[in-house]
C-alpha positions in Angstrom: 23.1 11.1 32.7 20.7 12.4 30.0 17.5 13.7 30.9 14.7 10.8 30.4 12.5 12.2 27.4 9.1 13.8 28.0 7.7 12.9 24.1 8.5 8.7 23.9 7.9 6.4 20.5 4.4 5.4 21.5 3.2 9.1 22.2 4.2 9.8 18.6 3.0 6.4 17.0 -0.6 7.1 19.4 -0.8 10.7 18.0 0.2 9.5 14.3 -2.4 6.8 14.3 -5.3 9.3 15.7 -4.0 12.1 13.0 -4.5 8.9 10.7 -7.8 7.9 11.8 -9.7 11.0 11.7 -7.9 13.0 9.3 -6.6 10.7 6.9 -2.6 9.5 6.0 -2.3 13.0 3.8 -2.1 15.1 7.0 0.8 13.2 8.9 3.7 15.4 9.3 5.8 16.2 11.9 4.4 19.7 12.7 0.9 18.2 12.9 1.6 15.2 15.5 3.9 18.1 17.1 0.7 20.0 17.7 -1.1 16.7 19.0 1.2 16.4 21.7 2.0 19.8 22.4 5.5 20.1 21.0 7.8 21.1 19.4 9.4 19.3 16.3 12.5 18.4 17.8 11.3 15.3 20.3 9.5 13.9 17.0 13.0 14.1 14.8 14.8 12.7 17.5 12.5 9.5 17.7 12.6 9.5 13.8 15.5 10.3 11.5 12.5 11.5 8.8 8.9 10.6 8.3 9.3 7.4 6.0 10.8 5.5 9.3 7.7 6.9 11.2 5.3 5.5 8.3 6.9 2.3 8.3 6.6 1.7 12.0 3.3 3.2 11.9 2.1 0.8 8.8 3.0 -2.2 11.1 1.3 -0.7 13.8 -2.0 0.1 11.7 -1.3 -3.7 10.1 -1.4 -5.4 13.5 -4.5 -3.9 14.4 -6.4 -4.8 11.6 -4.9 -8.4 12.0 -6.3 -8.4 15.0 -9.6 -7.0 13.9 -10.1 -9.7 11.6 -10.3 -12.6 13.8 -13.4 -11.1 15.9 -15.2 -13.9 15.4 -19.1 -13.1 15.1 -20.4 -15.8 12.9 -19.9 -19.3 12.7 -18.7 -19.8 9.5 -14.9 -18.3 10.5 -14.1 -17.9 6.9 -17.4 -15.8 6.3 -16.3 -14.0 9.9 -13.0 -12.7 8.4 -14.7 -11.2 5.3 -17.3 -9.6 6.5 -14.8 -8.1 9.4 -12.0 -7.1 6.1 -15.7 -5.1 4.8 -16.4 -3.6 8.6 -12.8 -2.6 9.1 -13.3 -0.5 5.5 -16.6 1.2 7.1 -15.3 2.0 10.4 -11.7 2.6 9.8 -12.2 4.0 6.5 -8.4 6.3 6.9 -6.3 3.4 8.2 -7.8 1.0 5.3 -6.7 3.4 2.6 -3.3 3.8 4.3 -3.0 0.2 4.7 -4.2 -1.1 1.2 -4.9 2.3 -1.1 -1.2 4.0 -0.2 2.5 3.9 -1.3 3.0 1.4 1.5 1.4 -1.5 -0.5 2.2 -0.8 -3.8 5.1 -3.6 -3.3 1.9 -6.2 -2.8 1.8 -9.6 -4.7 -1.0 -11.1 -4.0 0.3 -14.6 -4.5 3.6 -13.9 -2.4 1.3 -13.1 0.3 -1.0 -16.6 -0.1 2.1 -18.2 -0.2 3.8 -16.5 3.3 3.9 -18.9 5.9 4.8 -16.0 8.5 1.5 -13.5 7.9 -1.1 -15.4 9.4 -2.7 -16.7 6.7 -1.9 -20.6 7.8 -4.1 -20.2 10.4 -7.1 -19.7 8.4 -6.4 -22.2 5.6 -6.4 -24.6 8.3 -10.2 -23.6 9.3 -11.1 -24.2 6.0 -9.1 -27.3 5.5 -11.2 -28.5 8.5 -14.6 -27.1 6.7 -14.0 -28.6 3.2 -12.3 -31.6 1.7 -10.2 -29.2 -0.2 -6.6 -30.0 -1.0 -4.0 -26.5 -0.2 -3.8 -25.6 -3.9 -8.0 -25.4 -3.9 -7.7 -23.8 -0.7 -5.4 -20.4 -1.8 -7.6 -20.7 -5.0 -10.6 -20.2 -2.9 -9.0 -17.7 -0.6 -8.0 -15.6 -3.5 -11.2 -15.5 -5.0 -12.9 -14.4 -1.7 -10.1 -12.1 -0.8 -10.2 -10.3 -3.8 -14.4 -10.4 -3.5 -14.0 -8.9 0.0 -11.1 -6.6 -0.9 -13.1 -5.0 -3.7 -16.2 -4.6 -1.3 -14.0 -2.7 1.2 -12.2 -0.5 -1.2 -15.8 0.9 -2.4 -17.1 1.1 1.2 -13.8 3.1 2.1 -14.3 5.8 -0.7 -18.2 6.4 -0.5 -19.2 4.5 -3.5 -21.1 2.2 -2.0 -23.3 2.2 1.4 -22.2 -0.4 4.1 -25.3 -3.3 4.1 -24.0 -6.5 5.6 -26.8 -8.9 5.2 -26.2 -7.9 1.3 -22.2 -8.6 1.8 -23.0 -11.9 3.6 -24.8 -12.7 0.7 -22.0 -11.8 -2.0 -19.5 -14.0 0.3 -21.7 -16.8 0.4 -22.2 -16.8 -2.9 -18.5 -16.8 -4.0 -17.6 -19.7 -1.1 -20.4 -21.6 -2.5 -18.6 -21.2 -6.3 -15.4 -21.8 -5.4 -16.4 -24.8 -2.7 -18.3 -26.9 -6.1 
């Protein structure tokens, strides 16, 4: 019987995502998250046939938690709630926004395959906002483009120090391009 492994798959993907977080996607490697857990290379290349797989389990990881980041709800408009969170996450995750949406890992993005994916979530909130409007589905993912790619811009500056982090102003911006996009 093999010996049970001291260094697991969520040991690595927990030290990964904390190498991530502080120090940012350009200092993963395997000798760094060795050093994080105290180890040699060998338990990580055993886990992980090279650091692509790692960065692909790691992206759904990092993906999943800001899923779930998104729907803390905090206002009661839920569609303004989701923005404002997408601006947050920039602020206070600024490393694992920039792996998720300023890397290698989402230069395969289209935006419109993604409004159009039945399996990402994205349902869920066109729903809300079918309840909130009299908006047909096509004036929906119109209006959820136009907000997602307000929001999306927001974050990316927020995330690279261009702009400061001033949600009553973001609220504002959102607002505004619901409003638009609602007429």
């Amino acid at each position: 019987m093999p010996p049970i492994p001291k260094i697991t798959k969520d040991m690595i993907m927990d030290s990964s995502l904390e190498i991530i977080k502080k120090e940012g996607i350009e200092n993963l490697n395997v000798r760094n998250i060795a050093t994080k857990l105290n180890c040699s290379t060998q338990p990580i290349m055993y886990h992980y046939k090279n650091m692509d797989i790692l960065k692909d389990e790691l992206y759904k990881k990092v993906d999943e938690y800001h899923s779930k980041y998104l729907m803390k709800n905090s206002n009661d408009d839920p569609l303004l709630s989701i923005g404002l969170q997408y601006i947050k996450f920039a602020k206070e995750e600024k490393n694992l926004f920039k792996f998720l949406f300023q890397s290698d890992k989402f230069s395969d993005f289209n935006l419109e395959d993604l409004i159009n994916d039945n399996e990402n979530g994205l349902q869920d909130i066109f729903d809300i906002i079918k309840e909130e409007t009299n908006l047909n589905i096509e004036e929906i993912k119109e209006m959820f483009t136009i907000l997602f790619i307000t929001a999306h811009g927001i974050a990316s500056l927020i995330a690279n120090n261009s702009i400061t982090y001033d949600e009553n102003h973001f609220k504002k911006i959102l607002e505004t391009s619901f409003n638009k996009v609602n007429k």
